[in-house]
C-alpha positions in Angstrom: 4.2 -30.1 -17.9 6.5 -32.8 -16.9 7.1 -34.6 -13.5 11.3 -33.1 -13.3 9.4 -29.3 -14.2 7.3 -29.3 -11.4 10.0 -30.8 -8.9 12.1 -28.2 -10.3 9.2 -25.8 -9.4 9.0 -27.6 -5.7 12.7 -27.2 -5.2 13.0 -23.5 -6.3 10.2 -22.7 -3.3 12.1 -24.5 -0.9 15.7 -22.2 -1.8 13.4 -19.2 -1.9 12.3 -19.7 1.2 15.5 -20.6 2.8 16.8 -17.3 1.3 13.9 -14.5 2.8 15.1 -15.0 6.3 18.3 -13.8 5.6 17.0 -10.4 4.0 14.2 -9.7 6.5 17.5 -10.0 9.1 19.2 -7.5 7.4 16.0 -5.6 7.2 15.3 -5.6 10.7 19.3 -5.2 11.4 19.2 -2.2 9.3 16.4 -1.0 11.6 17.6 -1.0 14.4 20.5 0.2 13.6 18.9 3.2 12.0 16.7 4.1 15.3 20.1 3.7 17.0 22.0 6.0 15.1 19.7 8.4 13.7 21.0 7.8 10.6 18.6 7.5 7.7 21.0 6.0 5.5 20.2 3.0 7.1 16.5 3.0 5.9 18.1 3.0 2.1 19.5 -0.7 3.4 16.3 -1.7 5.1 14.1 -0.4 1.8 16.6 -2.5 -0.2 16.0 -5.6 2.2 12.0 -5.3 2.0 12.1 -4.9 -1.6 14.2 -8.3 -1.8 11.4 -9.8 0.7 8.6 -9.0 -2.0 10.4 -9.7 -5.0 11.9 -13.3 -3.2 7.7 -13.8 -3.2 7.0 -12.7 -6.9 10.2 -14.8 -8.4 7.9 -17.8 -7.0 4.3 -16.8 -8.0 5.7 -16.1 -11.6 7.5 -19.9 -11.9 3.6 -20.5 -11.0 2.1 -18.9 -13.4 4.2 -19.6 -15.8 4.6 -23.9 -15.3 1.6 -24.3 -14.0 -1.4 -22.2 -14.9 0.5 -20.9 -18.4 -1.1 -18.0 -18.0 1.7 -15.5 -16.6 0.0 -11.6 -16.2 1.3 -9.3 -19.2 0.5 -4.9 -19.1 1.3 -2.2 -17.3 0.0 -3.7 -13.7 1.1 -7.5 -14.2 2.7 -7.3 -10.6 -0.9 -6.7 -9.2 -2.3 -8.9 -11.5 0.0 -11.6 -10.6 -0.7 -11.6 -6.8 -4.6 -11.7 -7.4 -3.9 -14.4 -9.3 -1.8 -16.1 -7.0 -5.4 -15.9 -4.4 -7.4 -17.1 -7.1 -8.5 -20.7 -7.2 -8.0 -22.6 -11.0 -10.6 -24.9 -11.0 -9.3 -28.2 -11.8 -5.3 -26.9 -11.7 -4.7 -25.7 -8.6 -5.6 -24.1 -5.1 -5.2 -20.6 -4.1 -1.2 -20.5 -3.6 -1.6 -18.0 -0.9 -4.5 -16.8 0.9 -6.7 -13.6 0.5 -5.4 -12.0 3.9 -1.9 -13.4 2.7 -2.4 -12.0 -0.4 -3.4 -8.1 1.1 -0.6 -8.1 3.3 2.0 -8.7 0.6 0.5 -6.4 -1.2 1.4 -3.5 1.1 4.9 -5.2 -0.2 4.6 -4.9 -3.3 3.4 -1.4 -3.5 5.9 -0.4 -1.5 8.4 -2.0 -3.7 7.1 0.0 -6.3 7.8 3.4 -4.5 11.5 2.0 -3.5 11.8 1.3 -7.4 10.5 5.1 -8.6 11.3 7.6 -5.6 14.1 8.8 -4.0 14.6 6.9 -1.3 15.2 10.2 0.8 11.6 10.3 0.6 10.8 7.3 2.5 8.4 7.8 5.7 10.3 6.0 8.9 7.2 4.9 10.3 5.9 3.1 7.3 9.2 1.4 6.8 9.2 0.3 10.7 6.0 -0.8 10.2 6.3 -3.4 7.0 9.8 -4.4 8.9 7.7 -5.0 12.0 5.1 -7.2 10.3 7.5 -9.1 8.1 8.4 -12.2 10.4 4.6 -12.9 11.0 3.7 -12.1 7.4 6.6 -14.4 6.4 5.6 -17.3 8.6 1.8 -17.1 6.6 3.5 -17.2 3.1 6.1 -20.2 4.4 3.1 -21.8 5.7 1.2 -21.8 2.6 3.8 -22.0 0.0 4.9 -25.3 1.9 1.2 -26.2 1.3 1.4 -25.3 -2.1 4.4 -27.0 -2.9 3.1 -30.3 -1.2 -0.1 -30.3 -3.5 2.7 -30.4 -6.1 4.0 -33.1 -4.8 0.8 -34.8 -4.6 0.2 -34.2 -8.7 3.5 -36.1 -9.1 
């Protein structure tokens, strides 16, 4: 693993996490709209937006696993896989990207990402979806926190 991968690594952090603001806006913009209107429609945008939030996450911990543990989860349940992996020390290659309570809360995310991917989204329960669209700033702020962390151990290698 060179110096340039890992800066490239650094940098593609930094633009993930400049992007995940924008979709938890539109998440919560969606939301409010949809308790304003009454129109569930609006919960297809928000469940669009949360699943972007999540996935914004995974397209990071997946350039980790990849570059640098080379070890990147394979099966049926590599998503779960991959964010226990991401609260998992390496010995002598890396801290815990996120933490443990970090790591539980996006994992409401993910799994709810799962259900967006393989139900109708008619199906969705209202409260559930106000719920993760209520908890994503603060959960957000955690992950920014220790992804900036992260990446400044990376720096610290180079």
């Amino acid at each position: 693993m060179t110096d340039e991968i890992i800066t490239e690594l650094v940098s593609r952090i930094h633009q993930e996490l400049q992007d995940i603001p924008r979709v938890l806006a539109r998440a919560n913009e969606g939301w409010k709209r949809s308790l304003q209107s009454n129109d569930d429609l609006y919960l297809d945008a928000v469940a669009l937006n949360l699943h972007g939030f999540y996935s914004g996450a995974e397209r990071v911990f997946i350039r980790i696993a990849e570059i640098i543990d080379d070890n990147p989860p394979r099966g049926d349940s590599w998503h779960r896989l991959l964010l226990q992996q991401m609260m998992t020390e390496i010995p002598g290659i890396r801290p815990p990207v996120v933490s443990i309570d970090t790591g539980t809360k996006l994992d409401e995310y993910r799994r709810f990402r799962h259900i967006v991917r393989n139900v109708y989204t008619h199906n969705l329960d209202p409260v559930k979806v106000g719920k993760l669209v209520s908890d994503a700033p603060a959960l957000f702020e955690r992950l920014k926190a220790e992804l900036m962390a992260f990446a400044n151990f990376l720096e610290q290698v180079i």
